[in-house]
N, C-alpha and C positions, 0 to 999 in steps of 0.2 A: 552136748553133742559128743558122740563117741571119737575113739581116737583110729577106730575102722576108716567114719567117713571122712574126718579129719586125712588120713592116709591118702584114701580114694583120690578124696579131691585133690590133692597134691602132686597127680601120676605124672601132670606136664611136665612140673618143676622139677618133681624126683627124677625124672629121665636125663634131667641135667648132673643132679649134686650126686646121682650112684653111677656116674661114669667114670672111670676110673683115672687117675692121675689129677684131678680136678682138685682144688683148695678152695675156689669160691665160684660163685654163681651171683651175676647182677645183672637185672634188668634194669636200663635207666628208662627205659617207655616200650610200648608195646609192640611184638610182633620180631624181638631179636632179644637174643641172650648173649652176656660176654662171660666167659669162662676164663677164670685165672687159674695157670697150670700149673701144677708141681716142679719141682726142680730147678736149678741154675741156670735161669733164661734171662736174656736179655731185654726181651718184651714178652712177659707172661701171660698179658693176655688176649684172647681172640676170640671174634664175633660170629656166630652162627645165627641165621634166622628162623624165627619160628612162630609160625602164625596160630598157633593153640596158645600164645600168652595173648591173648587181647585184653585191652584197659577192663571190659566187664569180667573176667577170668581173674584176673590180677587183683582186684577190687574185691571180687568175691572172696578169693583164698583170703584176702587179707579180713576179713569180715568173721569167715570162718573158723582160721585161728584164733581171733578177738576171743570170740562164742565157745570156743573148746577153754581156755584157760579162763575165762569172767576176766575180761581185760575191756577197760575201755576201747572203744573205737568210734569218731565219728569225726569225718576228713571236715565238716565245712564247721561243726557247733560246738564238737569238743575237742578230742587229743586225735588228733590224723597220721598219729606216730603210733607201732606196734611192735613190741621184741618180746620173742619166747624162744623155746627150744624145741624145735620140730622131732618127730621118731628119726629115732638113729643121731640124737643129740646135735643135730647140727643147728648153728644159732641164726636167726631169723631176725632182721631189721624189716622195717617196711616204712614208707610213707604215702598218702595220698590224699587229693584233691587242689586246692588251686596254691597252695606251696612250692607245688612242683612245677614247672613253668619249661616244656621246653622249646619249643616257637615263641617269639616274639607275639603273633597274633591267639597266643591259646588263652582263652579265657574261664573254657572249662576247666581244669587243671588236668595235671595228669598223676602218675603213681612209678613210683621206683621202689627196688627192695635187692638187699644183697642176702644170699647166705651162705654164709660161712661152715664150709663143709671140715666132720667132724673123722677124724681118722682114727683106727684103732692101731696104724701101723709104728712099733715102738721104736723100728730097726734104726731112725735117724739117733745118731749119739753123739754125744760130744765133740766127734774128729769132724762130722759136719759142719761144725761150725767153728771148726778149725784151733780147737782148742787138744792141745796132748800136752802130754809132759815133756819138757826139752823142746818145748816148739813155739816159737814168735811168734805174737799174736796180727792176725791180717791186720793191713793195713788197706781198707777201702780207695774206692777212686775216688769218692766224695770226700774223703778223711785227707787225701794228699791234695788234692783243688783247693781243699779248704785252709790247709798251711802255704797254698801262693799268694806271694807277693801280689797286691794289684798294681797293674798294670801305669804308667800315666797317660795312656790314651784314653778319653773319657768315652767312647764306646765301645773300647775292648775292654773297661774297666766292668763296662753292663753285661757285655755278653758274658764275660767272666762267672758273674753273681749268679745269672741267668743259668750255665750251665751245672755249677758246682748246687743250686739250690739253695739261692740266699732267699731270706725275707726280704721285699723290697715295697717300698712304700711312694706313692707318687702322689708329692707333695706341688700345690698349687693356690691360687687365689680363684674367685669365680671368673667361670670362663677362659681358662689357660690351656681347657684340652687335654684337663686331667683321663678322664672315660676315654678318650680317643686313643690316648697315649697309651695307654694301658690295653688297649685294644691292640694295639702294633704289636706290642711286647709280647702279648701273646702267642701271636703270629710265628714264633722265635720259639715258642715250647716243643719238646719232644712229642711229638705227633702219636707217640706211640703212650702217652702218659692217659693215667685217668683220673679226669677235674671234678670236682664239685664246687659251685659258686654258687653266692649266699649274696643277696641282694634285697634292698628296700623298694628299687623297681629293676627293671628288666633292663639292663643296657649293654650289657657284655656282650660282646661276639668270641665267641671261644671254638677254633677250626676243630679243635680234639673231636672224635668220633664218640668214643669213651667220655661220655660227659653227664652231669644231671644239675640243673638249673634250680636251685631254691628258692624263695621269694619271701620276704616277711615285712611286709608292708605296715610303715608306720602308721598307714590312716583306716585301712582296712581290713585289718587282724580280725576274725571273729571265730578263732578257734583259741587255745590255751599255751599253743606252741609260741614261747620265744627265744631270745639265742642263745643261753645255757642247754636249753633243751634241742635245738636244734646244731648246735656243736656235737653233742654227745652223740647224735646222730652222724654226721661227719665221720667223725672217728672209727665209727662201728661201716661205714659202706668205703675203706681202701682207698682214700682218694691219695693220688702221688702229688698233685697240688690243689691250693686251697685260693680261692679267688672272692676275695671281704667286702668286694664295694668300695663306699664310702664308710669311712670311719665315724660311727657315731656315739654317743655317751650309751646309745642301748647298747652296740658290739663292741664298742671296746677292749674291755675287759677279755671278754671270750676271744676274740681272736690273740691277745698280748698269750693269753695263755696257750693256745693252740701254737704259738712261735714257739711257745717254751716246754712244746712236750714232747721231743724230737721229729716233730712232720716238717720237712721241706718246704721250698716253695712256696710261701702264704705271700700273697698279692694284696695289697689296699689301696685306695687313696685319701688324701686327706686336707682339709682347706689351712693351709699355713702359705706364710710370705719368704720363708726360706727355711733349710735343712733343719736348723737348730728348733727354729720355732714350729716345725712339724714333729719332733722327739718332745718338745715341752706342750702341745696340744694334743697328741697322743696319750699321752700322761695325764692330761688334767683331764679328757674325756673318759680314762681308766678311774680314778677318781670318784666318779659320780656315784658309781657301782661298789666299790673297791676303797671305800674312802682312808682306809688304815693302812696301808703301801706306801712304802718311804716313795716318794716323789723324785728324792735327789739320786737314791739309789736305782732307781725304775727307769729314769733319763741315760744315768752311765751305760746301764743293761743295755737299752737300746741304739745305743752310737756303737755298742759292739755287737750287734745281734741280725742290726734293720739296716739294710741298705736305702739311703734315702736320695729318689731324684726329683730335683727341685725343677717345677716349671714358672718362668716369670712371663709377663706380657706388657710391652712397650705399644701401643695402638693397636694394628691390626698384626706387631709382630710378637709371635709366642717363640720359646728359649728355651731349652736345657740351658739353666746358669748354675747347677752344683750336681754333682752324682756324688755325696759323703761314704 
């Protein structure tokens, strides 16, 4: 397939990425675009609607990049994940079919794709980023949140973690109301953030607008996609927080790594009977995948890293009894 019709078919999307002041372009479903802007904003990105992306449009472009570069593509049997570089170098993620998940009641799946627009303008220089000679290097709001003292109130201790973007992990036994708890806490997110969550089933309720729901089902995988490969995805569509599920010997690994490759914000939960033993079942789930990783040193990492809040349950009463 030529890179003519390759172009052609792309006029919806390009009406987006050659607008000018633009840095990215995400669909996370059909029929709205969120554009992230240039410059020193404090919420960079905003939503326009547009009913020429429909799922069969979005689906196709992504078929038809596959077909211009010999890329695999096939959402339900093979790889449902697609990256190249569009004319005018801008880079292309995509994903689609029943991975994507974003109702609760969708069965068919759906399709999301960010790209990453390419600028030839050089003019940003060093002083942008606040680097001269004779000059103190910035000191971020996240960088001073992150030197406070915690608090001894145990829920200004959370909002704290919450606000400055700690990794937090909601450790419990079955039935404590891990998922629900995690559900509140969300509730507490900048409204103005954009999520990606990564789930074995569907259970998150995430208020963000800016959002896109992954799915990678233990029992019903029948594509090639799993969670190295869907991490690597993550990374390439901007998300400002990362929301892991439950923690299992399959994600483990990938999310411990996603803590440690400066993203904020990464959410999990996990079956432990208190803080400590949620840092030493974290680890020995990293293990499985991972098995050459000091264990002792992997434990210390994470008592400095992982905000851990413990839920217990006495009958029908369930407890915050630690926030570590």
């Amino acid at each position: 397939m030529s890179y003519n019709v390759l172009e052609s078919s792309l006029r919806y999307l390009s009406y987006w990425y050659n607008q000018d002041n633009v840095e990215e372009v995400a669909v996370n479903h059909p029929g709205e675009v969120w554009l992230r802007l240039r410059g020193k904003r404090a919420h960079p990105w905003i939503v326009q609607p547009d009913e020429n992306l429909s799922r069969d449009y979005l689906v196709d472009i992504i078929h038809i990049i596959a077909n211009t570069y010999e890329l695999n593509f096939d959402p339900d049997r093979g790889t449902p994940v697609v990256y190249a570089t569009l004319p005018g170098d801008h880079r292309f993620s995509a994903i689609a079919g029943r991975n994507v998940m974003y109702d609760h009641d969708d069965l068919t799946g759906g399709v999301a794709l960010c790209i990453r627009v390419h600028s030839d303008d050089v003019s940003f220089g060093f002083h942008d980023y606040g680097l001269e000679k004779g000059r103190k290097l910035h000191k971020l709001k996240k960088q001073i949140s992150k030197a406070q003292k915690d608090p001894d109130d145990p829920y200004e201790k959370l909002m704290l973690s919450m606000s400055r973007g700690d990794h937090i992990l909601i450790s419990g036994a079955t039935a404590t109301g891990k998922t629900t708890f995690l559900n509140n806490l969300l509730k507490t997110i900048d409204p103005h953030m954009r999520i990606i969550s990564v789930e074995d089933t569907r259970e998150l309720l995430i208020p963000n607008p800016n959002r896109i729901h992954l799915v990678l089902s233990r029992t019903e995988q029948t594509n090639d996609l799993d969670y190295p490969k869907v991490i690597d995805l993550i990374v390439r569509m901007t998300p400002d927080a990362i929301i892991g599920g439950e923690i299992s010997t399959a994600n483990a690994g990938c999310l411990w790594e996603l803590m440690g490759s400066g993203h904020d914000n990464c959410y999990a939960t996990i079956h432990a009977e208190s803080a400590e033993a949620a840092y030493k079942a974290f680890t020995d789930r990293i293990l499985h995948t991972y098995p050459t990783i000091d264990r002792t040193k992997t434990i210390e990492e994470m008592r400095e890293r992982l905000r851990v809040v413990q839920i217990n349950r006495d009958g029908n009463l369930r407890a915050v009894t630690e926030i570590v």
